[in-house]
PLY file of the C-alpha trace (Angstrom):
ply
format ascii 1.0
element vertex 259
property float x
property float y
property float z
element edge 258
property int vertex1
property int vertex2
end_header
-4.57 30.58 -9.75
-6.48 27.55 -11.05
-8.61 25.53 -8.36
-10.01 22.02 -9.25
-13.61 22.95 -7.88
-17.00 21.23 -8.31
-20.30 23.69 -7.91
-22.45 21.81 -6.51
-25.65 23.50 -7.02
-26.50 25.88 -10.03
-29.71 26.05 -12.14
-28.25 26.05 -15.82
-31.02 25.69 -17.45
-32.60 29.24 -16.17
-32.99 31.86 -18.83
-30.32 33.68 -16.94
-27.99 31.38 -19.34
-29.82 31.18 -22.76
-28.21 33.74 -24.23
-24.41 32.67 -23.49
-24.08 29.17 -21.70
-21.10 28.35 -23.99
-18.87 31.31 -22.48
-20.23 30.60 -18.94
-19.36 27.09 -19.23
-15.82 27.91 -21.43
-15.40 30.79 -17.64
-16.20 27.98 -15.57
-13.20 25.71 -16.91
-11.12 28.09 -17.03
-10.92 28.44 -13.58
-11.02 24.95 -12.74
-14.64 23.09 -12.42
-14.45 19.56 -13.17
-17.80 19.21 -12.82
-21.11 21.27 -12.57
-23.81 19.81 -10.37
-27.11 21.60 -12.59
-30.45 20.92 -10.36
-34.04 20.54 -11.37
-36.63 22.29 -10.15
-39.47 21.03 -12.00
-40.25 17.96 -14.43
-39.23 20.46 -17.77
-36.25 21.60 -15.79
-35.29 17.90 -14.86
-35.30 16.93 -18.16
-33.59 20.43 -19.54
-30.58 19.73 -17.05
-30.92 16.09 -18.78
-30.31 17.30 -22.13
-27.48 19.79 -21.28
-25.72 17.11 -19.22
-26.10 14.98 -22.27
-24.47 18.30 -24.26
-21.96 19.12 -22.08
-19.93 16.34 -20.50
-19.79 19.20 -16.92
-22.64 19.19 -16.25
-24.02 16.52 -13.40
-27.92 16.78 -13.41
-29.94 16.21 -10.38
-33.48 15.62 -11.32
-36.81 16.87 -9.19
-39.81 19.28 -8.13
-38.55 22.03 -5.90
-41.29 23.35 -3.07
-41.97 26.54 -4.89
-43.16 24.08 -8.11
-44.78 21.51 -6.24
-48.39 22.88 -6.83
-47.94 22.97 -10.41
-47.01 20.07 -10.83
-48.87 17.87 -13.45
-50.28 14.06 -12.36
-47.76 12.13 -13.86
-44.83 14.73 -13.36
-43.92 13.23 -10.60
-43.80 9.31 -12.20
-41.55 10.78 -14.94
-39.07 12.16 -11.82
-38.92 8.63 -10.59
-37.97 7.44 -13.84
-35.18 10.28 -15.04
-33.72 9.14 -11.22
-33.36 6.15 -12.20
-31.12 6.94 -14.90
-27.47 6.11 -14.54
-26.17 10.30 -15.59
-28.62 11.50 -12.99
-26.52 12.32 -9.72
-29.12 13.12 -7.33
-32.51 13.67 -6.37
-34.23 17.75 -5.76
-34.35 20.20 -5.43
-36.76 19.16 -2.19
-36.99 20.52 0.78
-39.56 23.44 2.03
-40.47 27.21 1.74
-42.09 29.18 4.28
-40.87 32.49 3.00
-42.98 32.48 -0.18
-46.47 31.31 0.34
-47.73 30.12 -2.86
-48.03 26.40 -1.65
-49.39 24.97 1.33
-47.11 23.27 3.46
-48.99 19.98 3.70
-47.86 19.59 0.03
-44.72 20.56 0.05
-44.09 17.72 2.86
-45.66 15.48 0.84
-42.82 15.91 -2.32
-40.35 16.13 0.21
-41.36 12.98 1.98
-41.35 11.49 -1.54
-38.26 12.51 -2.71
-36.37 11.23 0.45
-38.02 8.05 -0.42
-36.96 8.36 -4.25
-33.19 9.27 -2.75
-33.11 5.96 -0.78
-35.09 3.51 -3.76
-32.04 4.75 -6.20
-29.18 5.15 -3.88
-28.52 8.51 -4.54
-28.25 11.42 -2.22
-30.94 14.23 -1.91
-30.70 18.19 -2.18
-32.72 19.87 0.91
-34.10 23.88 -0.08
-34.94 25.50 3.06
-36.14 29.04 4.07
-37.54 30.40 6.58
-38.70 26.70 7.41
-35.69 25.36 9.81
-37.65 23.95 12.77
-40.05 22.40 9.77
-37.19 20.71 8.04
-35.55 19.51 10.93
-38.86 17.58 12.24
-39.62 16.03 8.81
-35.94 15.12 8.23
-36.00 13.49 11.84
-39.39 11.86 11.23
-38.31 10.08 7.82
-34.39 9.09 9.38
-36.14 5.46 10.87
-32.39 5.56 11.98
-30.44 5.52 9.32
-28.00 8.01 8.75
-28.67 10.40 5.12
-26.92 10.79 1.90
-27.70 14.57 1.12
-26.80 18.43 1.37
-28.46 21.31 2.93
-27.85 23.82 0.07
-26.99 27.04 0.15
-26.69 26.82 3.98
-27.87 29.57 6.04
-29.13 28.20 8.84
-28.29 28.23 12.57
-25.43 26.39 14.38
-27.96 24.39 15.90
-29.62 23.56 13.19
-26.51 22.72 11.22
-25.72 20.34 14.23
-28.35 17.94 13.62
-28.38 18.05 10.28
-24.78 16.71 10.52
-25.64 14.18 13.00
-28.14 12.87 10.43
-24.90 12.62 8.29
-25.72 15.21 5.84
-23.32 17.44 4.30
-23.49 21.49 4.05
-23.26 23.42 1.51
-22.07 27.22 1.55
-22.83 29.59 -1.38
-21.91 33.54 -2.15
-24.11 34.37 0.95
-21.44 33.04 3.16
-19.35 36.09 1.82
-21.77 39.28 2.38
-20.09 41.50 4.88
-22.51 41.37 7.69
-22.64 37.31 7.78
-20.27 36.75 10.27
-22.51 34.33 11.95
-22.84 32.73 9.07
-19.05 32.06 8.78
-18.83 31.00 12.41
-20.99 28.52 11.83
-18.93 27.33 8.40
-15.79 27.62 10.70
-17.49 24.59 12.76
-18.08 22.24 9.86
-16.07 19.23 9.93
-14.26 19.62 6.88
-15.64 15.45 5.27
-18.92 17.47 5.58
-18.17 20.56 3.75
-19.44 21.62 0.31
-19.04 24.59 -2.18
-21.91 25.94 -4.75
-22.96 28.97 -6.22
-26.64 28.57 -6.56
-26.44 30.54 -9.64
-27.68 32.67 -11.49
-28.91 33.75 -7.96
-27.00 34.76 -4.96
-23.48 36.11 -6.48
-20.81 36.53 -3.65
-19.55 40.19 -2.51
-17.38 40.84 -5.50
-20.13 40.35 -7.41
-23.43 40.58 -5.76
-26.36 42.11 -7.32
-24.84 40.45 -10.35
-25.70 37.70 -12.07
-24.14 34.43 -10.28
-22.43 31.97 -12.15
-20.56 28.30 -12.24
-17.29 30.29 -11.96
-17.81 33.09 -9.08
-17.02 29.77 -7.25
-13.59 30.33 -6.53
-14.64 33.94 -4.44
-16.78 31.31 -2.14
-14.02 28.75 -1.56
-11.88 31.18 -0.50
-14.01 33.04 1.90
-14.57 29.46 3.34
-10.72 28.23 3.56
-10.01 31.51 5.01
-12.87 30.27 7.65
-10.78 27.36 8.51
-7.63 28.51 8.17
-6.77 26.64 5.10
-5.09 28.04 1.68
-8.26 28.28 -1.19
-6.47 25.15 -3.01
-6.70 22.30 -0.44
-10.33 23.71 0.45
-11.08 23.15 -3.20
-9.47 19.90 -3.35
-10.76 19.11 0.24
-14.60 20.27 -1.35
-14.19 18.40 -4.35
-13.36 14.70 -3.06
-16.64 15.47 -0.55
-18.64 16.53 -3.50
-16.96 13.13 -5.65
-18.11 10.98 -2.79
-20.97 12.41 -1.69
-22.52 12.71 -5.65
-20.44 9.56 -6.63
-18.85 11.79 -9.60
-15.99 10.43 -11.32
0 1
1 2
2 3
3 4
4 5
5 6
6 7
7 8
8 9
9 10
10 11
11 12
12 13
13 14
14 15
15 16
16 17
17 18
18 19
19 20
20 21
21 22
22 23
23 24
24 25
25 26
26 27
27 28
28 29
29 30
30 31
31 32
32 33
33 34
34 35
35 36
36 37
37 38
38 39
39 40
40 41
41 42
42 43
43 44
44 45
45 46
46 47
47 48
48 49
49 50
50 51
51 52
52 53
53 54
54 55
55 56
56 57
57 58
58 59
59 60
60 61
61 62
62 63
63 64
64 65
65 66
66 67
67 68
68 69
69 70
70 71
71 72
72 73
73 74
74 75
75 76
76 77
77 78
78 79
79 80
80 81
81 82
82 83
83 84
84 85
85 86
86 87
87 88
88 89
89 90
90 91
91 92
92 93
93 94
94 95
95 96
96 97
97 98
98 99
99 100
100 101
101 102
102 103
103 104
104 105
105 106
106 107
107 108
108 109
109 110
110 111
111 112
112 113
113 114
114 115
115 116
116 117
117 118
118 119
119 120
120 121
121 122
122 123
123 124
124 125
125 126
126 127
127 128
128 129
129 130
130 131
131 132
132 133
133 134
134 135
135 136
136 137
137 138
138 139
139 140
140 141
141 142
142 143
143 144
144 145
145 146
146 147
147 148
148 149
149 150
150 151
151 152
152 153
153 154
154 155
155 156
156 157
157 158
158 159
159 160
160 161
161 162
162 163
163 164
164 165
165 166
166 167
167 168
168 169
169 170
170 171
171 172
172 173
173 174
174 175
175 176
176 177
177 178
178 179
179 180
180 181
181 182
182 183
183 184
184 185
185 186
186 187
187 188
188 189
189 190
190 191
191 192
192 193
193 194
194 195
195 196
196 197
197 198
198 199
199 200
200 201
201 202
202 203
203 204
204 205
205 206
206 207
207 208
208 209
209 210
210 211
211 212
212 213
213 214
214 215
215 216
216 217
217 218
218 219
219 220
220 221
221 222
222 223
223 224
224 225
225 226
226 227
227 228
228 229
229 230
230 231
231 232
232 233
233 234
234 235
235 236
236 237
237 238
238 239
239 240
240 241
241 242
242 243
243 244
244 245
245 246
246 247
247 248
248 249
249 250
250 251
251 252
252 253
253 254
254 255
255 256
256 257
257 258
């Protein structure tokens, strides 16, 4: 069956993709994405999700320094991130967010480019793409510390948080977004907690080339393994996998402003 889907977080510019992006893109329309939301994770990976956006009329770029990058980042990287945001193709602003699992970057720095992208997110009106691991109490206090009471335009990717903390992310109006994890066979937890999502708020990516869902795990992920995801999550809330797809794809439309 075809879906009309939108992944809303992939990394298409990874070598993962070098060697066939034509076929993954020509698998990905196949079975339905409209659109491809491709993220940056550094200034040469903003403006390599730039260029294929520019190629491939899927692709929705989202332009910034992810936490894991954020020490190698040059001066002026961060000036040229301001200015790719500014341009009218560029759909959001991250990867951002923070990383306690790896430690290759203090946390005082990682707040700081997450602090700035938040302010980048609101200076161009577009929403913001929140990484977290192992660093849920840390998010939640920086989020909460930069709201100044106005509710957010972004997504915690690749959600696999708790209920609680999924809770006040909503009530700072973000969205959530479920990848392939949401379909490993010990997550029920994990699905629970999708179950409780009010559906406005619910998003679909694959995160790929990383994290492919249970048919295909230990694989490499890509664009179209998003279909085995929307399923898993419109069996969650008792829906059929097309109106979770079309459900997904007007949040991910309004949310990203995609046409």
């Amino acid at each position: 069956m075809t879906l009309k889907l939108i992944d809303t977080h992939c990394h298409l510019d990874a070598n993962a993709f070098q060697q066939d992006l034509s076929d993954v893109l020509l698998r990905a329309g196949e079975i339905g994405l409209t659109r491809i939301v491709s993220i940056g994770v550094s200034r040469s990976s903003s403006e390599a999700v730039l260029q294929l956006a520019a190629q491939h009329p899927i692709v929705a770029p989202v332009v910034g320094i992810h936490p894991n990058y954020a020490l190698e980042a040059a001066p002026n990287d961060w000036e040229l991130i301001s200015t790719m945001a500014q341009l009218p193709s560029v759909v959001g602003v991250g990867e951002t967010g923070l990383d306690r699992y790896w430690k290759d970057v203090p946390i005082d720095i990682q707040q700081d480019f997450f602090r700035r992208h938040i302010a980048l997110a609101r200076e161009t009106g577009k929403p913001f793409v929140v990484h977290c691991r192992d660093a849920e109490e840390d998010v939640i206090s920086l989020l909460q510390e930069e709201a100044d009471g106005c509710p957010y335009a972004g997504v915690m990717h690749s959600f696999c948080g708790s209920r609680r903390t999924a809770e006040i992310c909503l009530e700072m109006g973000l969205h959530i977004s479920f990848s392939g994890m949401l379909t490993y066979r010990r997550n029920e937890e994990l699905r629970a907690t999708a179950a409780a999502i009010p559906l406005d708020r619910l998003l679909v990516e694959t995160d790929a080339p990383y994290l492919a869902p249970q048919p295909q795990r230990g694989k490499r992920n890509e664009p179209a393994f998003t279909a085995m995801t929307n399923e898993v999550l419109a069996d969650v809330h008792k829906m059929s996998a097309a109106e979770m797809a079309e459900l997904t794809t007007r949040n991910a439309c309004q949310l990203f402003q995609l046409s």
